[in-house]
Rosetta silent file (secondary structure, phi, psi, omega in degrees, C-alpha in Angstrom):
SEQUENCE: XXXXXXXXXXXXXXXXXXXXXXXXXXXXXXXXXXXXXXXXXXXXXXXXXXXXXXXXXXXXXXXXXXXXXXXXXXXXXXXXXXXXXXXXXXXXXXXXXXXXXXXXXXXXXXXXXXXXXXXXXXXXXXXXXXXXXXXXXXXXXXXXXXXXXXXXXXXXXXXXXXXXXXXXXXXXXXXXXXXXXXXXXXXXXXXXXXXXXXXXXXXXXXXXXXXXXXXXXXXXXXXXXXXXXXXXXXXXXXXXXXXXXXXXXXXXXXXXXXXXXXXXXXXXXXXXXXXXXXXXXXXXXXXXXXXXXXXXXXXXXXXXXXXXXXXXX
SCORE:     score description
SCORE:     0.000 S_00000001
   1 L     0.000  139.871  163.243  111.852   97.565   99.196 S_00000001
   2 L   -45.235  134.914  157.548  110.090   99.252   96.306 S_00000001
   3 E  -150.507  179.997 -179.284  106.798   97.738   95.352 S_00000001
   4 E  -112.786  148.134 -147.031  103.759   98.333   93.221 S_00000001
   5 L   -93.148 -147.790  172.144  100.682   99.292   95.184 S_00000001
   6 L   -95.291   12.460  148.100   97.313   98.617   93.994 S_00000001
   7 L   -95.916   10.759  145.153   97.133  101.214   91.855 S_00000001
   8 L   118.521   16.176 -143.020   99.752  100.574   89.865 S_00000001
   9 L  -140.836  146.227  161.482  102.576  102.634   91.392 S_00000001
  10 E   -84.807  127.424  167.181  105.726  101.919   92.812 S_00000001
  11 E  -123.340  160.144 -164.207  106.184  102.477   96.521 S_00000001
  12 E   146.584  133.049  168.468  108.041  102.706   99.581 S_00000001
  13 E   -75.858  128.279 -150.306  109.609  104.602  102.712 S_00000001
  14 E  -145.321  140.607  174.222  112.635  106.505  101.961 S_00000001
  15 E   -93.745  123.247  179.931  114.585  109.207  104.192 S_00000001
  16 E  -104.566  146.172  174.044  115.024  112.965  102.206 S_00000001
  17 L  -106.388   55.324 -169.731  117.444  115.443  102.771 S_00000001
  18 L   -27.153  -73.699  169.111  114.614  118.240  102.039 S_00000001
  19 L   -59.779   85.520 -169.381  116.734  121.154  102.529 S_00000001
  20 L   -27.414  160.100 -172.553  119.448  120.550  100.735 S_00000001
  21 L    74.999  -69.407  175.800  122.904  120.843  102.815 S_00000001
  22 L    12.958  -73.764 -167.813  120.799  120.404  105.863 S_00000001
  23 L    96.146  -41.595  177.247  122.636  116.783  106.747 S_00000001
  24 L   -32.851  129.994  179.625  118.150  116.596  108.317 S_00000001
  25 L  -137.563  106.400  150.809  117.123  113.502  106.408 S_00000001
  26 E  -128.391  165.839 -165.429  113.222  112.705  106.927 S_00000001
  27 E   -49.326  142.469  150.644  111.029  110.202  107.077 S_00000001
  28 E  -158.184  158.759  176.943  108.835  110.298  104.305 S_00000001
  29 E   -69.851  125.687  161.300  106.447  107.626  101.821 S_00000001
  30 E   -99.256  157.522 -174.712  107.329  107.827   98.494 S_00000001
  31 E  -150.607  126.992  174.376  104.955  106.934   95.133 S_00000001
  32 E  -133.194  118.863  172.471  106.510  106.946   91.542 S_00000001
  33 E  -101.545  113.632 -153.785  104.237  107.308   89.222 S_00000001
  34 L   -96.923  -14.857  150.643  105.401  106.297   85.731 S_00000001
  35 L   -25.405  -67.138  177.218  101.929  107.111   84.398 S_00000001
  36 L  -107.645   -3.870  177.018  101.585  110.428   85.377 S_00000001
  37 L    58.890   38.697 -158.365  105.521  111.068   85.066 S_00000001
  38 E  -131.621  127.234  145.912  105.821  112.110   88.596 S_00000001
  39 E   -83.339   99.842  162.568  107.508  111.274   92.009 S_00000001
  40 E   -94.595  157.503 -155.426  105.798  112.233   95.302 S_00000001
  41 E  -145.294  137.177  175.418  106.545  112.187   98.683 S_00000001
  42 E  -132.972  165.143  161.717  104.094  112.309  101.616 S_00000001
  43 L   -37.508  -69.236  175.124  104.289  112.074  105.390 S_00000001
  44 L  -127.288 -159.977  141.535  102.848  109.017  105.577 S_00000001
  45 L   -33.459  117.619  176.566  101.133  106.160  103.412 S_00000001
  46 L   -55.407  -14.042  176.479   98.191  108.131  101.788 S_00000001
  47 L  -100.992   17.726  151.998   96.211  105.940  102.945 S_00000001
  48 L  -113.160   20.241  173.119   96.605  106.509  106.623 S_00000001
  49 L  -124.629  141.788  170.774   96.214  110.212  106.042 S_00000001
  50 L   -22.202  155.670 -163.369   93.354  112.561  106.053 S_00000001
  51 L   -97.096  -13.650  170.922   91.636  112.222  102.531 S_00000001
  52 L   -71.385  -20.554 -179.120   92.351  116.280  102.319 S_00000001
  53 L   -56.845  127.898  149.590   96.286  115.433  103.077 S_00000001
  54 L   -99.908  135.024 -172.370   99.087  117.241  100.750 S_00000001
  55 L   -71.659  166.222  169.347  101.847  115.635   99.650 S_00000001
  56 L   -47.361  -79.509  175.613  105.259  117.187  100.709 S_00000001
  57 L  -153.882  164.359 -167.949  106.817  117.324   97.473 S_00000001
  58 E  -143.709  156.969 -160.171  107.038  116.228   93.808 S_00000001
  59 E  -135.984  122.856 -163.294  109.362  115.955   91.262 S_00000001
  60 E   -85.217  139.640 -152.653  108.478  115.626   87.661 S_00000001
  61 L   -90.632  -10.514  158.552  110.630  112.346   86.435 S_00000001
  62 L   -59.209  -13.384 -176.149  111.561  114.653   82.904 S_00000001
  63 L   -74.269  -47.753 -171.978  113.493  116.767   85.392 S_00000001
  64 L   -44.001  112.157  164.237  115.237  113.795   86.384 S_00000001
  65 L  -132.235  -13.208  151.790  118.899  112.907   84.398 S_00000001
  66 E  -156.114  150.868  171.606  120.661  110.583   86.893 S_00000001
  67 E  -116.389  121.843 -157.207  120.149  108.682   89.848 S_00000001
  68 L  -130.839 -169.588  140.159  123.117  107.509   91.073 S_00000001
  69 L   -51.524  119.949  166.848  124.939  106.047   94.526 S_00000001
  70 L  -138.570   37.935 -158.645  126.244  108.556   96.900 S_00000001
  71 H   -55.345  -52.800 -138.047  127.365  106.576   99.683 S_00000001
  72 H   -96.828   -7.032  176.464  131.002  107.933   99.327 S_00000001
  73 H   -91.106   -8.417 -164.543  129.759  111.829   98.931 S_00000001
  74 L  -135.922   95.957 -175.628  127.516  111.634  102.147 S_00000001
  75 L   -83.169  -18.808 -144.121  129.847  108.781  104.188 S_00000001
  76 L  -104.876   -9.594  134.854  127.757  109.689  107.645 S_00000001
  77 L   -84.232  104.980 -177.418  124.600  108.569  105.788 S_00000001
  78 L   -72.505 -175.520 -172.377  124.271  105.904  105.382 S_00000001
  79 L    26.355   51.884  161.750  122.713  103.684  101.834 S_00000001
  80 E   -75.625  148.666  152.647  122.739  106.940  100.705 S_00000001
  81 L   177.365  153.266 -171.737  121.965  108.181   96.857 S_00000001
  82 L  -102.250  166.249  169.908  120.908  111.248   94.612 S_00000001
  83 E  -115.737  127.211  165.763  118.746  112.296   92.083 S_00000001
  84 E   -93.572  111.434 -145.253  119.803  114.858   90.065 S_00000001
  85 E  -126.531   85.994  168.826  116.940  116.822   88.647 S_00000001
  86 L    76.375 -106.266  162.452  118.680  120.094   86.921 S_00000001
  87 L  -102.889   10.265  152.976  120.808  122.582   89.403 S_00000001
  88 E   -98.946  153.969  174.408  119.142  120.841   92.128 S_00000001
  89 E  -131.056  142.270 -163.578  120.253  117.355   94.074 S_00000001
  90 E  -120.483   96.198 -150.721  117.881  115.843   96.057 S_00000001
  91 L   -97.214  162.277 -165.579  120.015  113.016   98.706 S_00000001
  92 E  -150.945  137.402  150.368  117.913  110.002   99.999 S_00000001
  93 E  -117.247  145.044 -148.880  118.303  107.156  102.243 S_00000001
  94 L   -90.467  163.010  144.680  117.704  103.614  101.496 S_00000001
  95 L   -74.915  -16.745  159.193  116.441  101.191  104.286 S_00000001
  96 L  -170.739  153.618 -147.548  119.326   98.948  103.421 S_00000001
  97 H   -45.651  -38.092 -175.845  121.889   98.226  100.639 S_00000001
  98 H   -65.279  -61.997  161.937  119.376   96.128   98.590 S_00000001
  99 H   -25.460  -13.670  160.056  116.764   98.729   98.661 S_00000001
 100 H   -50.471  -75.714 -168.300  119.391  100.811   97.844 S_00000001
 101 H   -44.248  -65.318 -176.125  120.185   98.829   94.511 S_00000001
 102 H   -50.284  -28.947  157.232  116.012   98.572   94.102 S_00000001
 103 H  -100.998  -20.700  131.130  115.492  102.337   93.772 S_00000001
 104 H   -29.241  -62.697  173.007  118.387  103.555   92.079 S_00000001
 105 H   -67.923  -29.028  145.705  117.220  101.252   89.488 S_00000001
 106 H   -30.264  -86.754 -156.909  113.698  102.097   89.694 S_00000001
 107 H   -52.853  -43.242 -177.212  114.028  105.375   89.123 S_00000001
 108 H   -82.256  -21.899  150.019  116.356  105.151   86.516 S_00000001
 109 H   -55.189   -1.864  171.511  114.500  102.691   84.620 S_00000001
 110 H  -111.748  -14.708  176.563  111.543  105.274   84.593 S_00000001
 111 H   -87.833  -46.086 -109.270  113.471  108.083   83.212 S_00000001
 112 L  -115.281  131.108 -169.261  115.631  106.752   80.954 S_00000001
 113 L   -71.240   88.652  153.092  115.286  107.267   76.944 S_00000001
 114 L   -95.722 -173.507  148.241  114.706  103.268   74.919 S_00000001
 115 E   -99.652   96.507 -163.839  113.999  102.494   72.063 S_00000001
 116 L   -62.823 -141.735 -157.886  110.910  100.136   70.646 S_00000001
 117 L   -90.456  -12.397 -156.529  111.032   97.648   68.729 S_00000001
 118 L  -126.903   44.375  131.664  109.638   99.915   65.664 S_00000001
 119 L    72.219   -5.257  163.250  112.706  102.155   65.890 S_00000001
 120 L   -82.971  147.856 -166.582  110.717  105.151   67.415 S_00000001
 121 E   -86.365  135.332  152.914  112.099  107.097   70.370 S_00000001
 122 L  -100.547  134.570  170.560  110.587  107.460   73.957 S_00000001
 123 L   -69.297  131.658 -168.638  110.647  110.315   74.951 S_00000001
 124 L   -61.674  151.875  172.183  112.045  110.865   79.297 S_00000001
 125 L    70.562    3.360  167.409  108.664  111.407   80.939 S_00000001
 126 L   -70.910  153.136 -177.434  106.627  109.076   78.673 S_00000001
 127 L   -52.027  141.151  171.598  104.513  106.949   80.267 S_00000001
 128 L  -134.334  101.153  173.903  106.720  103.398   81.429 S_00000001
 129 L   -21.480  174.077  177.777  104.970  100.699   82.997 S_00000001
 130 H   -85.380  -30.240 -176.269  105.453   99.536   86.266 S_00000001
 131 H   -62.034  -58.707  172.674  106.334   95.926   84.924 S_00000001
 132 H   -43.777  -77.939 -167.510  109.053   97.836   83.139 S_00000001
 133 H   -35.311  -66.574  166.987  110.218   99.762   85.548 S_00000001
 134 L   -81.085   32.554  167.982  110.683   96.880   88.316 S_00000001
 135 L   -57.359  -62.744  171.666  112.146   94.961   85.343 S_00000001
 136 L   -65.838  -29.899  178.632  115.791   94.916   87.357 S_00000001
 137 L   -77.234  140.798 -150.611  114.338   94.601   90.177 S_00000001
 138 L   -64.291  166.818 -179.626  114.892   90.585   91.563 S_00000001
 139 L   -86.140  133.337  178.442  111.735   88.342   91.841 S_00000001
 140 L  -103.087  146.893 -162.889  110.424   87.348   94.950 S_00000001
 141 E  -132.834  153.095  158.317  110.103   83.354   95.244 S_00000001
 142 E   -84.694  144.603 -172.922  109.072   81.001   97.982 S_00000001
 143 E  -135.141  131.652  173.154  110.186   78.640  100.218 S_00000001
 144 E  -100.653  135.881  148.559  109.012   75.739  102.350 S_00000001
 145 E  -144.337  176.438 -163.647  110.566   74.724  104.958 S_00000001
 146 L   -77.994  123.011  176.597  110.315   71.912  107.932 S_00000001
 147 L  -165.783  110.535 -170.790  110.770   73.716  111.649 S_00000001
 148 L    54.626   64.286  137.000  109.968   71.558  114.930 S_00000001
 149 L    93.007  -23.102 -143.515  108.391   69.220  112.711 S_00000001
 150 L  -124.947  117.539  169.638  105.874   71.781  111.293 S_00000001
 151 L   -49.027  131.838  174.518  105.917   73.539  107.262 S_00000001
 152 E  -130.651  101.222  159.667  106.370   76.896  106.934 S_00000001
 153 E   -85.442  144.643 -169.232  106.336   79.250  103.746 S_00000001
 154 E  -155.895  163.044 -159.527  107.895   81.936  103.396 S_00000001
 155 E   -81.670  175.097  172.246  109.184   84.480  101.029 S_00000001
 156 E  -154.461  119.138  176.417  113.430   84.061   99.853 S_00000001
 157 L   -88.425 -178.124 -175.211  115.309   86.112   98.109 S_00000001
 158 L   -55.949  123.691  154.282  118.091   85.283   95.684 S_00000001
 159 L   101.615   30.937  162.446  121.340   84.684   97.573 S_00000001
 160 L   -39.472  142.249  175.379  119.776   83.749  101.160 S_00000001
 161 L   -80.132  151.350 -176.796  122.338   84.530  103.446 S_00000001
 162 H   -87.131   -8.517  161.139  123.731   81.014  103.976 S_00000001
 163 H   -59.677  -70.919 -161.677  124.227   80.981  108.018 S_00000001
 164 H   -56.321  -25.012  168.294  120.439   80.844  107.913 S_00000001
 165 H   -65.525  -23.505  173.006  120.451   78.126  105.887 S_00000001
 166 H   -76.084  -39.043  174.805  123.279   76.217  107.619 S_00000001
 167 H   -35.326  -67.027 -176.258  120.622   77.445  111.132 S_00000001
 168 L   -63.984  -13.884  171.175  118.099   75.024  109.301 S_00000001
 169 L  -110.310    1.042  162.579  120.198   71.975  108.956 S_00000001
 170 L   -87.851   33.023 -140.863  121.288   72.481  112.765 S_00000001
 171 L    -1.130   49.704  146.614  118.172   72.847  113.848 S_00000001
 172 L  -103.797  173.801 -159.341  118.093   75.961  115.010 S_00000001
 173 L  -121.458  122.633 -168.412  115.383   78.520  114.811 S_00000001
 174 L   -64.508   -8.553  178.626  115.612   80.717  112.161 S_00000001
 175 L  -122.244   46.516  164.789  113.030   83.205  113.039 S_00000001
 176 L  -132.130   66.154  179.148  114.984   84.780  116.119 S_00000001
 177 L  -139.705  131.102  178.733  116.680   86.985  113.373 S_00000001
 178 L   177.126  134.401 -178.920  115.566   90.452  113.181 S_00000001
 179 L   -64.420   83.746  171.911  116.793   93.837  112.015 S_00000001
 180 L   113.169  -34.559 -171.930  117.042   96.174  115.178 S_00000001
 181 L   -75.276  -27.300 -145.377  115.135   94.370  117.357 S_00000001
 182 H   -62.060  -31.295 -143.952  118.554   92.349  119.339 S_00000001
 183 H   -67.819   -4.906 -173.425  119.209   95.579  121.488 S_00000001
 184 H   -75.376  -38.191 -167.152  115.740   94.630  122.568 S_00000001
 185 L    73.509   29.103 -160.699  116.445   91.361  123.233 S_00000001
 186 L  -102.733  172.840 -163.599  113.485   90.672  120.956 S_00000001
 187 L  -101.519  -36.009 -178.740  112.708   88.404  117.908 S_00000001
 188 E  -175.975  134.375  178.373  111.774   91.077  115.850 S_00000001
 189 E  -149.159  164.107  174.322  110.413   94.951  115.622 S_00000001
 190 E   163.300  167.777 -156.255  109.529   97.594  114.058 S_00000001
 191 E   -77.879  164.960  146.017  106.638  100.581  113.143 S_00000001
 192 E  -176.902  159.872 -175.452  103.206   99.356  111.473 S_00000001
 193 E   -68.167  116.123  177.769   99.988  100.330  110.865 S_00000001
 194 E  -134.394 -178.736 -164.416   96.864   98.904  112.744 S_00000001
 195 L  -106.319  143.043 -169.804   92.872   99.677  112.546 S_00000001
 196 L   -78.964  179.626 -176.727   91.633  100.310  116.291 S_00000001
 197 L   -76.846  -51.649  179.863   89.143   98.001  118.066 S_00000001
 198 L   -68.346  -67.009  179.786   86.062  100.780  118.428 S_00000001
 199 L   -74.843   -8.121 -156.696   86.993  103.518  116.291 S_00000001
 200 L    28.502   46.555  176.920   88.169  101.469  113.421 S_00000001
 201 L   -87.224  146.978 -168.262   90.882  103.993  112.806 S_00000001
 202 L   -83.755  117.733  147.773   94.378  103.314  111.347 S_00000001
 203 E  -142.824  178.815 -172.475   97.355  104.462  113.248 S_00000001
 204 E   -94.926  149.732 -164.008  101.043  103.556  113.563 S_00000001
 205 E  -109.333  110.485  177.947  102.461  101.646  115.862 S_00000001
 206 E   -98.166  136.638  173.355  105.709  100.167  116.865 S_00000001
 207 E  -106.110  135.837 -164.533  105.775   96.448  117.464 S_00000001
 208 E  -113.446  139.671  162.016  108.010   94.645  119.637 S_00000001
 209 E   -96.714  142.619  174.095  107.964   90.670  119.281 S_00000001
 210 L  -141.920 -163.055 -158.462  109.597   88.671  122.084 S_00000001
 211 L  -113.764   23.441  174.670  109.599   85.198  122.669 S_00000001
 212 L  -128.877  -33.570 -150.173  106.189   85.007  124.827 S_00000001
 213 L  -173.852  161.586  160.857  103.994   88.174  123.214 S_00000001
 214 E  -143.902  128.741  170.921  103.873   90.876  121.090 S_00000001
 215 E   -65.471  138.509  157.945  103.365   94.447  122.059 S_00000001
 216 E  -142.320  129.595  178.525  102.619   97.615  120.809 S_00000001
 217 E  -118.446  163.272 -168.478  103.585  101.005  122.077 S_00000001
 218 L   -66.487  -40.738  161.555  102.633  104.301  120.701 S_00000001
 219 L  -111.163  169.779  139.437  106.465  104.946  119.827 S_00000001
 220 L   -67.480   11.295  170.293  109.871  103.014  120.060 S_00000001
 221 L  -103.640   16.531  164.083  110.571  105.442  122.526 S_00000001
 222 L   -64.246  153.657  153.273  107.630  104.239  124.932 S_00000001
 223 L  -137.599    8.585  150.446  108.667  101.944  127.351 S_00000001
 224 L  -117.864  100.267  140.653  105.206  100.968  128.387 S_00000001
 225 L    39.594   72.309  162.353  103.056   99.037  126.437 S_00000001
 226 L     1.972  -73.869 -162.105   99.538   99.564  124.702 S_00000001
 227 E  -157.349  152.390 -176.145   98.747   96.184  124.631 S_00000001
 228 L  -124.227  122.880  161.912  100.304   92.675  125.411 S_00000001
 229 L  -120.827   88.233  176.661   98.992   90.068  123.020 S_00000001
 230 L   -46.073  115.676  177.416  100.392   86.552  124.565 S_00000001
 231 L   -21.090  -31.485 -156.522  101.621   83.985  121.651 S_00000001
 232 L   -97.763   12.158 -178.751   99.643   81.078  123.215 S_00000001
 233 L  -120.724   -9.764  167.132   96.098   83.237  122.702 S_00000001
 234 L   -86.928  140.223 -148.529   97.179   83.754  118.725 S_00000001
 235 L  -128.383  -12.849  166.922   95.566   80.941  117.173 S_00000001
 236 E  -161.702  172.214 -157.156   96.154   82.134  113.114 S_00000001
 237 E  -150.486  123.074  165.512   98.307   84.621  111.111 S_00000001
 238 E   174.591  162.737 -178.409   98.037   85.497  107.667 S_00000001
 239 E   -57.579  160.457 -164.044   97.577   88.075  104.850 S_00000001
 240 L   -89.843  154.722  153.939   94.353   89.606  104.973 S_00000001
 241 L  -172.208   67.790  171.797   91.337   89.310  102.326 S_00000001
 242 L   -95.914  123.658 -168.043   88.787   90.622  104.230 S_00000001
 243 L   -18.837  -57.105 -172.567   86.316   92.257  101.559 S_00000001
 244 L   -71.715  -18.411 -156.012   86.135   95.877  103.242 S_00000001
 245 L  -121.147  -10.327 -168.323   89.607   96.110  104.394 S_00000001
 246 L   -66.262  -30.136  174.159   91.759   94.365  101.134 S_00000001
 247 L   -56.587   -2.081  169.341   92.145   97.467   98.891 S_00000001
 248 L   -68.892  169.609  125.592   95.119   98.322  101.851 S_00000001
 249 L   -57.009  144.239  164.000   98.179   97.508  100.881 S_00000001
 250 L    55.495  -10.858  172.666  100.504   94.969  102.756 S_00000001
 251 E   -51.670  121.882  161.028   97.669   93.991  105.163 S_00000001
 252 E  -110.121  175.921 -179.500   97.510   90.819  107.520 S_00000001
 253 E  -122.552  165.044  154.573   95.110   89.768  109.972 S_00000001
 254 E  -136.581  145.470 -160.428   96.100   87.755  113.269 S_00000001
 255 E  -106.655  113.555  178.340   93.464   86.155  114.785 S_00000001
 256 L   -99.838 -161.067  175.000   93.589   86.073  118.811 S_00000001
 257 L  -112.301   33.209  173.008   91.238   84.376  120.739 S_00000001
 258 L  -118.452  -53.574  170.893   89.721   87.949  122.014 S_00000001
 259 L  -162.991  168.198 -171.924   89.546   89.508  118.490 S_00000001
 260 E   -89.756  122.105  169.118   91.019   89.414  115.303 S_00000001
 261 L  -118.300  125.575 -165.638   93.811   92.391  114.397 S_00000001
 262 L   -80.562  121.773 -168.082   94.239   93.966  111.280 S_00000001
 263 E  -107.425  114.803 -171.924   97.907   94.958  110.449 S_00000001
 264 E  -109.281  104.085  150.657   99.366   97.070  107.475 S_00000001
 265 L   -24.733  130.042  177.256  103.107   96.623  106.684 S_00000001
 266 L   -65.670  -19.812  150.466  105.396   99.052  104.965 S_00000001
 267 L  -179.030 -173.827 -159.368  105.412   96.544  102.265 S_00000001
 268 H   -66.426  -29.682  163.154  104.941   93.317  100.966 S_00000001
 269 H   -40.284  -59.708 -147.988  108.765   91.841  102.190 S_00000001
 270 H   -85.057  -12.215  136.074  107.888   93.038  105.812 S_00000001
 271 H   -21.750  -62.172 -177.012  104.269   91.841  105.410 S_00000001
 272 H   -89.038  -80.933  176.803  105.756   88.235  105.165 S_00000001
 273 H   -11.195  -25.959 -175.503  108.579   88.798  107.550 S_00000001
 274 H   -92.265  -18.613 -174.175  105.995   89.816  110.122 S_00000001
 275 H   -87.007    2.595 -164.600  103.854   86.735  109.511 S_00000001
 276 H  -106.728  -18.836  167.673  106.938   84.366  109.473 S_00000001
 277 H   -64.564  -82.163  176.840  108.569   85.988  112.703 S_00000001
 278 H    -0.548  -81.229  175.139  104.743   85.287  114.284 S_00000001
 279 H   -29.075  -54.977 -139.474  104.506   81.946  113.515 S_00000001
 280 H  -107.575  -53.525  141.288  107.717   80.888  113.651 S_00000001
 281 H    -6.191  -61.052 -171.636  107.695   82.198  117.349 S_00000001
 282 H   -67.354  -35.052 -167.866  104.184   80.651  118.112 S_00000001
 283 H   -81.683  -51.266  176.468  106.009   77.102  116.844 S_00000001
 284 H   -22.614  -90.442 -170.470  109.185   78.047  118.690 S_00000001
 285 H   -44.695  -65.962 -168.597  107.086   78.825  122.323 S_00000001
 286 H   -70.920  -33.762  177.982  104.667   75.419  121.583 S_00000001
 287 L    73.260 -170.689 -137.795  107.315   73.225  120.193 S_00000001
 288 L   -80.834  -21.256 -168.417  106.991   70.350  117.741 S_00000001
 289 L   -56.702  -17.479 -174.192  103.890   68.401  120.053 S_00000001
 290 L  -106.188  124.672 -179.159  101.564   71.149  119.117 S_00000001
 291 L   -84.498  154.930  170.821  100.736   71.012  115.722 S_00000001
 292 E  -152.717  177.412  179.545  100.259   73.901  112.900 S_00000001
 293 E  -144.784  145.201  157.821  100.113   74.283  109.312 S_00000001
 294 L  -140.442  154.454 -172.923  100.738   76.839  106.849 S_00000001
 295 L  -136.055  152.006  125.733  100.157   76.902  102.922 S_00000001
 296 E   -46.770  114.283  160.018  100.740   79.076   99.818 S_00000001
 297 E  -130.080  114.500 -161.057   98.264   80.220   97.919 S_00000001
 298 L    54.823   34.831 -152.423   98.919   82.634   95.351 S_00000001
 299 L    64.453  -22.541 -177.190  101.684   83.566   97.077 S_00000001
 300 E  -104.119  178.428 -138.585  100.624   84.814  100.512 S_00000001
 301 E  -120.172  140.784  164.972  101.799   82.896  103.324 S_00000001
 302 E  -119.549  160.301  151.063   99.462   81.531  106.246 S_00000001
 303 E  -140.704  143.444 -176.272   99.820   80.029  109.466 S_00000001
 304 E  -149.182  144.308  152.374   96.692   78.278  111.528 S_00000001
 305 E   -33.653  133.660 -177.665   96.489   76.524  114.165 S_00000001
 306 L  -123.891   58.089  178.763   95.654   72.918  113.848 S_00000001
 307 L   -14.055  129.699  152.528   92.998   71.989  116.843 S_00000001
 308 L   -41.922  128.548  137.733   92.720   68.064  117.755 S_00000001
 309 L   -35.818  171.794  174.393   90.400   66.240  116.612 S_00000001
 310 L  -136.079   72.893  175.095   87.630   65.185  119.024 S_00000001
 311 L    -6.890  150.077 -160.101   87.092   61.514  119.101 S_00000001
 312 L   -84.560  176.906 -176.650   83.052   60.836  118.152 S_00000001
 313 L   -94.133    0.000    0.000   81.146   60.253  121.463 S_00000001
């Protein structure tokens, strides 16, 4: 999903059809800047790239005159849609129909000619907040809920699909749902960013969750393992806002009982998705006799352990 970083810009990984025709769609980050009246596209998050790294390409958003759906002109890509920026078309893929919805409106909400209130015309490529911009896009709200006994928040969007909710009054558990991960047999997976133990270098990762550990291999096409980090040695989970490292985006920390590892999301949805999957595992695997907690604050979502007391001597 489109979000706004900490610089004020909307962001988010989106598949391009560089060459036009091609049918080649690659990976690449995008950052629309309503500011500077620009869209750019990089490799990766700039901020896991060399501070010398050039973006791919950019598209000036006056060029820009519609962004539409183009599911039904490109059928074999899917959550497809274009931008049409003069005698060129530029095709894109969403990560899934909402994100779809969320940058089609983006985009067109940054181009697109109002009218204030004091009857003078903006001009396409004037500056448009970000506030504006993700004006259509839906709000994300919170939810507690009870599972084995133990609260958990987490984010919800409008329109929860309702089997999970119907999950929660059977009691079953609701965080062995995950996009990609079943063929896996897994709880949940997918690439992110992590800072090394030594070097304290960022790179990406794909993470597999299961229902004892979670892994990381250098690709999903590894099939052996980095690292094994067992569930019963993670002892807390939550977004990060550790001084030196908070100016990331999307970061959480997990705390093991070997070292603490710092994680960067592709954005804030899969940020909380990764910490709610965690958790909601770690309660799953301990069941309701082992207690936890988690709280809201300002929005971001925690989960800690909750140690025994120790009768006084």
């Amino acid at each position: 999903m489109p979000y706004v970083d900490r610089q004020n810009r909307i962001c988010g990984f989106l598949d391009i059809e560089e060459n036009e025709g091609s049918g080649k769609f690659l990976r690449r980050y995008f950052i629309l800047d309503t500011q500077q009246g620009s869209l750019l596209w990089f490799m990766d998050n700039p901020q896991n790239l060399p501070k010398c790294a050039e973006k791919v390409g950019s598209l000036k958003l006056s060029y820009i005159s519609m962004v539409s759906d183009a599911t039904k002109l490109r059928p074999k890509a899917e959550f497809c849609f274009v931008i049409n920026a003069g005698m060129r078309k530029f095709y894109l893929q969403a990560n899934d129909q909402q994100d779809l919805v969320d940058w089609i409106s983006v985009l067109n909400n940054a181009t697109k000619i109002t009218v204030s209130h004091t009857h003078t015309d903006r001009s396409i490529g004037d500056p448009v907040s970000p506030a504006e911009v993700l004006g259509a896009v839906k709000p994300v709200s919170y939810k507690t809920e009870i599972i084995g006994g133990v609260p958990i928040t987490t984010t919800m969007q409008e329109g929860q699909n309702e089997a999970e909710r119907s999950a929660l009054k059977r009691g079953q558990n609701p965080y062995f749902l995950s996009g990609g991960a079943q063929d896996h047999g897994a709880i949940k997976a997918g690439y992110c960013v992590k800072q090394g133990a030594l070097m304290k270098n960022w790179k990406r990762r794909y993470f597999l969750l299961e229902e004892n550990a979670l892994s990381y291999y250098k690709s999903d096409l590894e099939r052996e393992a980095l690292r094994v980090i067992p569930l019963k040695e993670i002892h807390k989970v939550q977004e990060c806002k550790h001084s030196e490292l908070k100016m990331r985006d999307n970061l959480f920390e997990m705390a093991s009982s070997s070292r603490t590892f710092y994680i960067q999301a592709n954005s804030p949805e899969d940020m909380h998705s990764w910490i709610k999957a965690i958790s909601g595992a770690i309660v799953a695997q301990r069941g309701p006799g082992r207690s936890a907690y988690t709280v809201s604050t300002l929005g971001a979502t925690v989960w800690q352990e909750e140690l025994p007391m120790r009768s006084p001597l």
